[in-house]
TITOR-981887 format. One line per 8 residues: number of its first residue (from 0); for each residue x, y, z of C-alpha. Coordinates in steps of 0.05 Angstrom, whole numbers, always signed. Example, Ala and Ser with C-alpha at 12.3 -4.5 7.8 and 13.67 -1.06 7.14 Angstrom:
2
0> +246 -90 +156; +273 -21 +143 $
end
This chain:
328
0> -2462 +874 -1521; -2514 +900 -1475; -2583 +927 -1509; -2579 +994 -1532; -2607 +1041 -1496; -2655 +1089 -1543; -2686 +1149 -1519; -2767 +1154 -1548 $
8> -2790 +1160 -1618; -2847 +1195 -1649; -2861 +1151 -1711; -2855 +1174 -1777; -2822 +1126 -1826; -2853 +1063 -1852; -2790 +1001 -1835; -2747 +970 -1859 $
16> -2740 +1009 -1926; -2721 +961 -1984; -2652 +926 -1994; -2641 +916 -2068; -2594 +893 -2120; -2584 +938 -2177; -2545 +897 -2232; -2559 +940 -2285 $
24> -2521 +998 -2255; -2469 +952 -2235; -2451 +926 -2301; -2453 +996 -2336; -2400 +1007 -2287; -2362 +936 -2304; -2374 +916 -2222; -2377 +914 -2167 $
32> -2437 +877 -2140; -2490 +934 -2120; -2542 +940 -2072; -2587 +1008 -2066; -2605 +1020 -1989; -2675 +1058 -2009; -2676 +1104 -1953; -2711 +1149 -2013 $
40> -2760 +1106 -1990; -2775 +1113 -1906; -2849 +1134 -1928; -2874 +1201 -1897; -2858 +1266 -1931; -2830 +1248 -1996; -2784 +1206 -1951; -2706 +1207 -1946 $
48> -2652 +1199 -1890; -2685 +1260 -1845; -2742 +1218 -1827; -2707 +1167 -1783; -2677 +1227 -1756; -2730 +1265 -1733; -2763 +1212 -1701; -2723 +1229 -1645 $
56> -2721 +1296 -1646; -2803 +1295 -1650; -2805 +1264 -1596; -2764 +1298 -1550; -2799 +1367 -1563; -2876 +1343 -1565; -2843 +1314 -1485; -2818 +1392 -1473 $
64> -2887 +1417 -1499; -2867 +1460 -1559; -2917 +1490 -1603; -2861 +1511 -1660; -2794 +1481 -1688; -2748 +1521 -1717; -2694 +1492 -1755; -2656 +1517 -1812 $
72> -2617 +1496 -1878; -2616 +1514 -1955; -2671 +1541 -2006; -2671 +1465 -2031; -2668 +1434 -1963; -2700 +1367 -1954; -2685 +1372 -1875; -2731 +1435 -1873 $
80> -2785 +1397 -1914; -2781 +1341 -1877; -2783 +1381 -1824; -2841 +1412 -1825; -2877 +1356 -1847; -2861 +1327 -1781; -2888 +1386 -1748; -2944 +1390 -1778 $
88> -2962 +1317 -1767; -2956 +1333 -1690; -2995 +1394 -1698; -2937 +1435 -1690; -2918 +1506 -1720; -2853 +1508 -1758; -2800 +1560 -1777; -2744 +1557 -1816 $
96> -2683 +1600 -1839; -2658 +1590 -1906; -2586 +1616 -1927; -2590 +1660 -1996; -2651 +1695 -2026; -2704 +1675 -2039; -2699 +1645 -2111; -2751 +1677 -2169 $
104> -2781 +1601 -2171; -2816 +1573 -2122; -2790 +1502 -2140; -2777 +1431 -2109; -2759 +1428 -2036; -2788 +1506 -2030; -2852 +1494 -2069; -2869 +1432 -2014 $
112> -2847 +1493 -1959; -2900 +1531 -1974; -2948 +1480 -1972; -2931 +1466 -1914; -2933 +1536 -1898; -2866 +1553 -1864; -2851 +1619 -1839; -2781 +1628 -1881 $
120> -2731 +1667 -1868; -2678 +1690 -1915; -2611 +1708 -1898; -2598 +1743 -1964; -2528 +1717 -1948; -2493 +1657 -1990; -2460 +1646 -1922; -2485 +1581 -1904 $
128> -2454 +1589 -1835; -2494 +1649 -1821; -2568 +1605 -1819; -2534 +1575 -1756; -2535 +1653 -1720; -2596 +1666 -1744; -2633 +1603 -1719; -2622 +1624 -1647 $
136> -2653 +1692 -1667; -2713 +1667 -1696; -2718 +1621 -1631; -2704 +1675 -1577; -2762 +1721 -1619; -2808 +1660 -1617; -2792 +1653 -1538; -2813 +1732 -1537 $
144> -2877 +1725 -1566; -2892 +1676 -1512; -2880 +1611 -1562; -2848 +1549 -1540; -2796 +1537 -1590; -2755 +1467 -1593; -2685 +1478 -1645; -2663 +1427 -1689 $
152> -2597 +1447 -1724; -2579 +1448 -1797; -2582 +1371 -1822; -2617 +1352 -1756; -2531 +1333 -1739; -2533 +1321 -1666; -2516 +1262 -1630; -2586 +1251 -1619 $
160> -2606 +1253 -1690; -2556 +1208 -1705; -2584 +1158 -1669; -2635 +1151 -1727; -2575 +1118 -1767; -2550 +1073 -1715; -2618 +1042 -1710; -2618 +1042 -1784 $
168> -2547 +989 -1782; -2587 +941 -1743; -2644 +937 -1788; -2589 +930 -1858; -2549 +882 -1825; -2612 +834 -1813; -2629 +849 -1882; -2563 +828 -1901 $
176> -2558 +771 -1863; -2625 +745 -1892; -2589 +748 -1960; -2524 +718 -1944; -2489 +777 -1956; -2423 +814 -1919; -2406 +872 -1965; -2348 +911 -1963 $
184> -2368 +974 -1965; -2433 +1029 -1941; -2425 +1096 -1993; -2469 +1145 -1979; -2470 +1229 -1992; -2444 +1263 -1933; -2470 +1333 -1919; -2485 +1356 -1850 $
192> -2449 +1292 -1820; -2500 +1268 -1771; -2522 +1204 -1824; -2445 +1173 -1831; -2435 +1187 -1757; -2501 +1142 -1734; -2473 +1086 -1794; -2405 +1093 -1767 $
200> -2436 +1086 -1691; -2484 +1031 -1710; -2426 +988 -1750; -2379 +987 -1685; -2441 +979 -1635; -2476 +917 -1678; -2411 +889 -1718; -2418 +903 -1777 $
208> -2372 +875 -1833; -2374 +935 -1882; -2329 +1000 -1887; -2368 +1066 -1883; -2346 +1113 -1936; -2376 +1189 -1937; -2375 +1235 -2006; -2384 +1295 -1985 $
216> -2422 +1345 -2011; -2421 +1412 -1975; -2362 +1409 -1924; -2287 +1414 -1928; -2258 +1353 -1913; -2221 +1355 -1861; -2280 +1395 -1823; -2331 +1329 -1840 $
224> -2271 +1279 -1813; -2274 +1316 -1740; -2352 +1314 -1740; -2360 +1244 -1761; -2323 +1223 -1715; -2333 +1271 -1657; -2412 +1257 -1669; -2402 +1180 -1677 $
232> -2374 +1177 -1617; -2431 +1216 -1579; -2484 +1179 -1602; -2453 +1111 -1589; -2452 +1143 -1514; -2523 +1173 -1511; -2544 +1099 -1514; -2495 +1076 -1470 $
240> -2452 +1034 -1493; -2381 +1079 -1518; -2340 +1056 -1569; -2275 +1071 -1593; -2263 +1100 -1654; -2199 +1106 -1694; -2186 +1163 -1732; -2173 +1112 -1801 $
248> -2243 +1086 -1791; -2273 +1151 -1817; -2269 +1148 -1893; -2289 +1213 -1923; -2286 +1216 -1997; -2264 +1296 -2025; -2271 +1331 -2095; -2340 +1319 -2112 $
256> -2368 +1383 -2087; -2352 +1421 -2148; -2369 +1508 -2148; -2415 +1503 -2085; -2463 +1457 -2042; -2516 +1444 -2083; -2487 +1473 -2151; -2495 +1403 -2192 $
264> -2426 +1379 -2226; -2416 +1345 -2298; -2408 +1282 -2254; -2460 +1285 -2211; -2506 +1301 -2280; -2474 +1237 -2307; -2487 +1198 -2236; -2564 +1220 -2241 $
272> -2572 +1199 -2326; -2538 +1133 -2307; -2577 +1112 -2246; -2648 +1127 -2280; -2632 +1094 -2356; -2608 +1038 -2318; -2643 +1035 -2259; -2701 +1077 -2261 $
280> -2679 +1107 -2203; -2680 +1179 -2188; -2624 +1208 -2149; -2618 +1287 -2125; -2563 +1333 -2147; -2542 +1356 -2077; -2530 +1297 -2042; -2542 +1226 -2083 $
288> -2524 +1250 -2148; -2452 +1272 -2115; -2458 +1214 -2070; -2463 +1161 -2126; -2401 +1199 -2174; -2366 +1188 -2118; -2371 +1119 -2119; -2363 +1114 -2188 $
296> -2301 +1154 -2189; -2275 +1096 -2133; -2286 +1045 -2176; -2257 +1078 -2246; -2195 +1094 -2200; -2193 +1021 -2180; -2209 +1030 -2104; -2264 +989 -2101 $
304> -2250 +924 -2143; -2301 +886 -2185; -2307 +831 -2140; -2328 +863 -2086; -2393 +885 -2057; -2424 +960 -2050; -2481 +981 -2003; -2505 +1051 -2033 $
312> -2551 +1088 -1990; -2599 +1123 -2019; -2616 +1188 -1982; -2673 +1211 -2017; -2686 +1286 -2050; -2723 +1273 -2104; -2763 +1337 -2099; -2697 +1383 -2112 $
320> -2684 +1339 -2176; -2743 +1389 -2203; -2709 +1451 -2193; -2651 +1429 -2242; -2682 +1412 -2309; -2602 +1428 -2340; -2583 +1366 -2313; -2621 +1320 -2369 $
end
C-alpha cells in the first residue's frame, strides 16, 4: 500500500493514548480477554474521541481564516466542548446550537460551555434533526455580521473528521503488535458515525485483524449502517487510496438506546457501576456506558466467546457522568 495521503493537522491530542488490559472487568464478565483503548485519554479538553477529530477540522479553518466555528449537538455534548476548546486554543470564537432547552442546571458538558463561553443556542425543540437547520442559520447570520464562520457538523461526522480514526488504527495496531496481540474484535459506542467509519477505513487501509463492531447510541440502525459505510468509504478516498467495502463488514449493534439519546438505561447504569468497582474506570451514560452494555450483552448472548479477545474503545465523556447522579 502506498502512504496515506493526510491533509494538515492542528495539534491537539497528546499520542498514542494508552493500550491496556483490564482483567478485572473481564473476569466479572467470565471472559473474554479485554483491552480498554483510552481514547478518554487524548489529553486536551477533558479528552475523548473528538480530539483526533478536530485536529483536522482546526486546521482546515485557521487555513480559510475563520474567526468563529459554529457547530452544533446536544445540551451534554462533548463534541461542542471539545469544540470550543479547540477554538479557543486557536484564538477562535465559537458558537454552538444545542437541541432542547436549556436545562435548569448548568451541569457537566454545559457547565465546561460556559466556561468556555459559547454563544448557545437553543432550539427549544427535542428534534435533534432540527440543530442540523439551524447551524446553517447561525452561520449565514455570522457571515452577515461580517464574521468568517468555518461549520463543523453534529459529531464532527464528515469524511474529513473521520480521518482522525483512521490515523488512530495505525497507531493501535503498532500498539498491538508490540504486545503480540491480534484480537478479534474493536467495540466502541456509535453515535454520529464518523468514529466507526475512520476504524472501519483505517482496518481495510492498514490490515487490521480485528472486526469493528458499533453500539449505537442515538441512531436507528439501519440509518448508522448507510453512514458507516457511506463515510468509511469517503475517507478511505480523501487520502487516496479507495477501498472496498462490503456491506457485512459494517457491524452495528441495536437495542441499547433505550427512551432517547442520552436518556441512561438500567444497562448502561449497570455497564458504568461495573467498569469503576472493577476497574476504576469511569465511563459516560451517552455513549461508553451504552457502548460497554453492548458488549456485555454480546458476550451474555454468547457472541463473543471467552477465548477470544476484545478491544473496547474508550470514547471519553466523563464530564456528562456529573449530570446523572441517578445512575449510582
Amino acid at each position: 500500500m502506498n502512504a496515506l495521503n493526510f491533509p494538515p493537522r492542528y495539534p491537539l491530542g497528546i499520542f498514542p493514548t494508552p493500550l491496556v488490559e483490564a482483567p478485572r472487568l473481564a473476569a466479572a464478565l467470565g471472559g473474554p480477554r479485554l483491552f480498554i483503548k483510552r481514547d478518554d485519554m487524548t489529553g486536551f479538553g477533558f479528552g475523548g474521541n473528538k480530539i483526533r477529530i478536530l485536529e483536522f477540522f482546526l486546521a482546515q479553518a485557521v487555513d480559510e481564516g475563520a474567526d468563529v466555528i459554529v457547530t452544533a449537538g446536544g445540551p451534554q455534548s462533548n463534541h461542542v466542548r471539545a469544540t470550543a476548546a479547540a477554538a479557543r486554543l486557536a484564538g477562535l470564537d465559537v458558537a454552538a446550537v444545542l437541541h432542547d432547552s436549556r436545562p435548569a442546571e448548568t451541569q457537566g458538558n454545559l457547565l465546561l460551555d460556559e466556561l468556555l463561553d459559547v454563544t448557545l443556542h437553543f432550539t427549544n425543540s427535542p428534534d435533534r434533526a432540527l440543530v442540523d437547520q439551524q447551524i446553517e442559520v447561525v452561520a449565514e447570520a455570522l457571515r452577515q455580521a461580517g464574521r468568517k464562520p468555518y461549520v463543523i457538523p453534529r459529531g464532527g461526522a464528515t469524511p474529513l473528521g473521520a480521518l482522525g480514526y483512521v490515523r488512530c488504527v495505525q497507531e493501535l495496531n503498532e500498539q498491538l503488535a508490540a504486545l503480540d496481540l491480534r484480537p478479534d474484535w474493536l467495540v466502541l459506542a456509535t453515535g454520529s458515525c464518523g468514529t466507526q467509519a475512520g476504524l472501519l477505513a483505517g482496518a481495510r487501509l492498514y490490515g487490521a485483524p480485528y472486526r469493528v463492531l458499533g453500539v449505537t447510541v442515538s441512531r436507528p440502525l439501519a440509518e448508522c449502517l448507510v453512514r458507516v459505510g457511506a463515510l468509511a468509504h469517503q475517507a478511505a478516498e480523501l487520502v487516496g487510496q479507495p477501498v472496498d467495502i462490503a456491506e457485512e463488514d459494517v457491524r452495528v449493534l441495536d437495542g441499547y438506546i433505550g427512551p432517547g439519546y442520552g436518556i441512561p438505561t438500567p444497562e448502561c447504569a449497570t455497564a458504568i457501576r461495573l467498569a469503576a468497582r472493577t476497574e476504576g474506570l469511569f465511563l459516560d451514560p451517552t455513549y461508553t456506558g451504552k457502548g460497554l452494555a453492548g458488549l456485555i450483552g454480546e458476550i451474555q448472548a454468547g457472541r463473543i466467546g471467552p477465548d477470544e479477545t476484545v478491544v473496547f474503545l474508550h470514547t471519553g465523556g466523563e464530564p456528562g457522568l456529573f449530570a446523572h447522579p441517578e445512575i449510582v
